[in-house]
N, C-alpha and C positions, 0 to 999 in steps of 0.2 A: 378387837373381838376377844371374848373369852377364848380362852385354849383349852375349856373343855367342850367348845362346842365345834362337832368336826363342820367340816365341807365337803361335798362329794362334787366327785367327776366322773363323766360316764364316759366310756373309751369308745373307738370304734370297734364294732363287734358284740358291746352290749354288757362290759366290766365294767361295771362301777368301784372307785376308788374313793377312800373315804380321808380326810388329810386336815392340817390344821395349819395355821397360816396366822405370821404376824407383822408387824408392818404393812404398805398399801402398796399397788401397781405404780402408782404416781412415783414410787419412792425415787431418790433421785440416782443411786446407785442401782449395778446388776443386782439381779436376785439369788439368791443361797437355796437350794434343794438337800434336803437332807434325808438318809436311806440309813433304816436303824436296821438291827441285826435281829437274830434268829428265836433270841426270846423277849422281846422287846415293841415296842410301837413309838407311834407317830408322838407320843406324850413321854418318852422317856426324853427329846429334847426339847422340853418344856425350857429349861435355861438355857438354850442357844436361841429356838422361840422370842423369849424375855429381853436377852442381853444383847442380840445380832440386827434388830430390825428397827432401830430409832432409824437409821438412813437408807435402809434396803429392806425387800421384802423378803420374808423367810417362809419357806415350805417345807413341812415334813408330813411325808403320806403314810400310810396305813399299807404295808405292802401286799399283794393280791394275798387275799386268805388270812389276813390281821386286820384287826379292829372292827369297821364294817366294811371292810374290801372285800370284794370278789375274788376266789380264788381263780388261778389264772384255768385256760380252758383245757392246754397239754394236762393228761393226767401228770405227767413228770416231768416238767417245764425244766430247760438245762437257765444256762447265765443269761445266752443272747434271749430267752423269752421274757425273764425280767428286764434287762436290757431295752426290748422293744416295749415294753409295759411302760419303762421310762420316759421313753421317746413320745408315746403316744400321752402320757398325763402332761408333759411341760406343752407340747404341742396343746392341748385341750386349754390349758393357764395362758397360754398367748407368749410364753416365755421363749425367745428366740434363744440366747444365750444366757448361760449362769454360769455360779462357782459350783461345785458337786462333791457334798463329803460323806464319805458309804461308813461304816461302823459295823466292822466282823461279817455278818452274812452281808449288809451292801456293799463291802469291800468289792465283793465277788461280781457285785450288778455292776458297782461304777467302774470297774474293771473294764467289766464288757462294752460299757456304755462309751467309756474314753476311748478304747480304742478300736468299738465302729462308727462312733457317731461324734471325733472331736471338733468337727467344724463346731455343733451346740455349746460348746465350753470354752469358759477364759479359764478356769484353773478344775486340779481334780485333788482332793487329802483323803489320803487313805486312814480312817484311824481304828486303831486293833485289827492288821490285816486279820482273815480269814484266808490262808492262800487255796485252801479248799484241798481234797482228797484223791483226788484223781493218780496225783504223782506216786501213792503208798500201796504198798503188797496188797492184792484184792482181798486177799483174808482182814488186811488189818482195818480197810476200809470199809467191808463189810461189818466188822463188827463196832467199829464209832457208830455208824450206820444206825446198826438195831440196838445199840444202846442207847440212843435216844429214842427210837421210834418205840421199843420198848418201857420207858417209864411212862411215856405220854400212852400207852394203852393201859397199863398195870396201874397209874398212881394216879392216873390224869391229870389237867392241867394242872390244879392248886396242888397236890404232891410233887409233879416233878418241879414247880417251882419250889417247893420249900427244902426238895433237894439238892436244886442245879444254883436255887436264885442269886445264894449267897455265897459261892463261888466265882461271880465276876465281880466282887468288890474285893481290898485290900484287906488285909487285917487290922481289925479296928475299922473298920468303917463304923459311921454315923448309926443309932437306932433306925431312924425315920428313910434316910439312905436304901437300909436293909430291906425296908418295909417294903417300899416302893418301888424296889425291882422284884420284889416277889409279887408283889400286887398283878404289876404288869406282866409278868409271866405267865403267871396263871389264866392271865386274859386267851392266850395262845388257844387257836380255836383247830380242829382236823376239817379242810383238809390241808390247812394253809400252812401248819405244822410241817404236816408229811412230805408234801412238794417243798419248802423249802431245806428240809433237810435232805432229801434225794440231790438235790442242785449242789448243797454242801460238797455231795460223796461225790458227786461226777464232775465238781469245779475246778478250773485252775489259773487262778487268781495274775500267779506269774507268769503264765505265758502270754496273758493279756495286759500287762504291763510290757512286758514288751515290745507289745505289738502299739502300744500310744505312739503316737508323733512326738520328736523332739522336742517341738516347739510347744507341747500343752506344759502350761507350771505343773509338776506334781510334787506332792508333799506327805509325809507321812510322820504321825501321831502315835504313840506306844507306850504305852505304860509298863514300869520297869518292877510289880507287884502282879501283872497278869498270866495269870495261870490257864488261860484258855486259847488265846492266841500271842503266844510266850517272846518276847524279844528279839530272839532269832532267828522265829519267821518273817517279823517284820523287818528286820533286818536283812532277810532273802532280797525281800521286794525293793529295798531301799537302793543294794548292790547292783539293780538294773536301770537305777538313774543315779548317776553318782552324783549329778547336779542338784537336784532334791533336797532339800532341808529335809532330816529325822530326827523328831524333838523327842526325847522320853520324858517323859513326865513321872515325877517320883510322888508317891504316896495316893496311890491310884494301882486298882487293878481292871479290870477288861471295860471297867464301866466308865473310863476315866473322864468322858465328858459330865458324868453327872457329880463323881468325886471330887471334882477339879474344874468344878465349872468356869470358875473367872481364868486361871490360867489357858485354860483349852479355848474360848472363847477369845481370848489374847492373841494366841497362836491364829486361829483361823480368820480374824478380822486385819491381823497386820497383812497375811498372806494374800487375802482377798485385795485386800486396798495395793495391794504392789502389783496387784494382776487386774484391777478395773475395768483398766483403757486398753488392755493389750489389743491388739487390730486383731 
């Protein structure tokens, strides 16, 4: 199928999720879920999309209030409401178990997701944690807070993208690269916006790493040019599985799956194939 053409799911309760998908169900491998972040969609992993599904199917959704998804029904939905939004699209896919890789705000969902729902998972890669706000002075989290929610009312989308866009690439990034996360940025619709960044402020990414089972593989991905979710908070997350492989990827900042396509795509297909069969 084209990958610019979505697919929808309609949840119980009456969300529709709007998602893209490559590879087939036949495939002969588990399938790959992918949860983009907070300024981003289902088309920013167009090259994991591309490069992940000759042998496995690949899915990446539109999260409730991005792209054509339904915004979720909480006016301020926390982690476990994405979480459960999770549960209930792979459920709708027929997908028993998969591999689960969240990027910045889906840090935050597969977080929640791994650690209520790891029976559904053979592995979970964290890449660009988000470890969320929760942990910081209410002053200071208040104002990350409204200073998003404030460009997205004063610039709206296509301003706060041509502000924010080109802040999660390295320096030197690619023209087209540039384009293209502002592109998709500016897609960012209210209220999908607003909830996901309230979930940001009240997330906490690490205690729900914590809370995973030993036994799920997790793995985490970091770009050593990211200025948005900066080295040493992934580095937090990594100090709580000391088992974990954490790969930094150099010449790459927060967007590093799309900077770094074939290396990032490297990384998460060895991992996946070493986690298959797990029982």
């Amino acid at each position: 199928m084209s990958l610019t053409e979505p697919r929808y799911a309609v949840l119980p309760g009456g969300t529709r999720i709007s998602y893209l998908e490559a590879g087939t169900e036949g495939s002969a491998l588990p399938p790959l879920v992918l949860l983009h972040g907070m300024g981003s969609a289902a088309r920013s992993w167009r090259d994991q999309l591309a490069g992940l599904s000759r042998d496995r199917r690949v899915v990446a959704w539109d999260a409730p209030g991005y792209g054509e998804s339904a915004p979720l029904a909480p006016e301020l939905p926390d982690a476990g409401d994405y979480a459960r939004a999770v549960l209930a699209f792979i459920d709708h896919l027929g997908i028993d178990r998969c591999h689960l890789v969240g990027h910045s705000l889906g840090t935050l969902m597969a977080a929640r997701f791994a650690a209520d729902y790891p029976e559904r998972l053979l592995s979970v890669s964290f890449s660009g944690l988000a470890i969320g706000h929760a942990e910081l002075p209410a002053d200071e989290s208040r104002r990350l807070l409204h200073s998003r929610l404030d460009d997205m009312a004063t610039l709206g989308p296509a301003g706060m993208a041509q502000k924010r866009g080109p802040r999660l690439l390295a320096p030197g990034a690619a023209p087209d690269v540039i384009a293209s996360v502002i592109e998709t940025m500016g897609m960012a619709k209210l209220p999908g916006y607003v909830q996901a960044a309230h979930m940001l402020s009240g997330g906490n990414a690490l205690a729900d790493i914590a809370r995973i089972p030993a036994g799920l593989p997790v793995q985490f991905l970091y770009a050593l040019d990211d200025v948005i979710t900066v080295p040493a908070d992934n580095l937090k997350g990594a100090a709580l599985r000391p088992e974990a492989p954490a790969h930094a990827i150099r010449n790459a900042g927060h967007a590093a799956y799309l900077e770094q396509p074939a290396l990032f795509n490297d990384i998460l297909a060895r991992f996946m194939e070493a986690h298959d069969g797990r029982p």
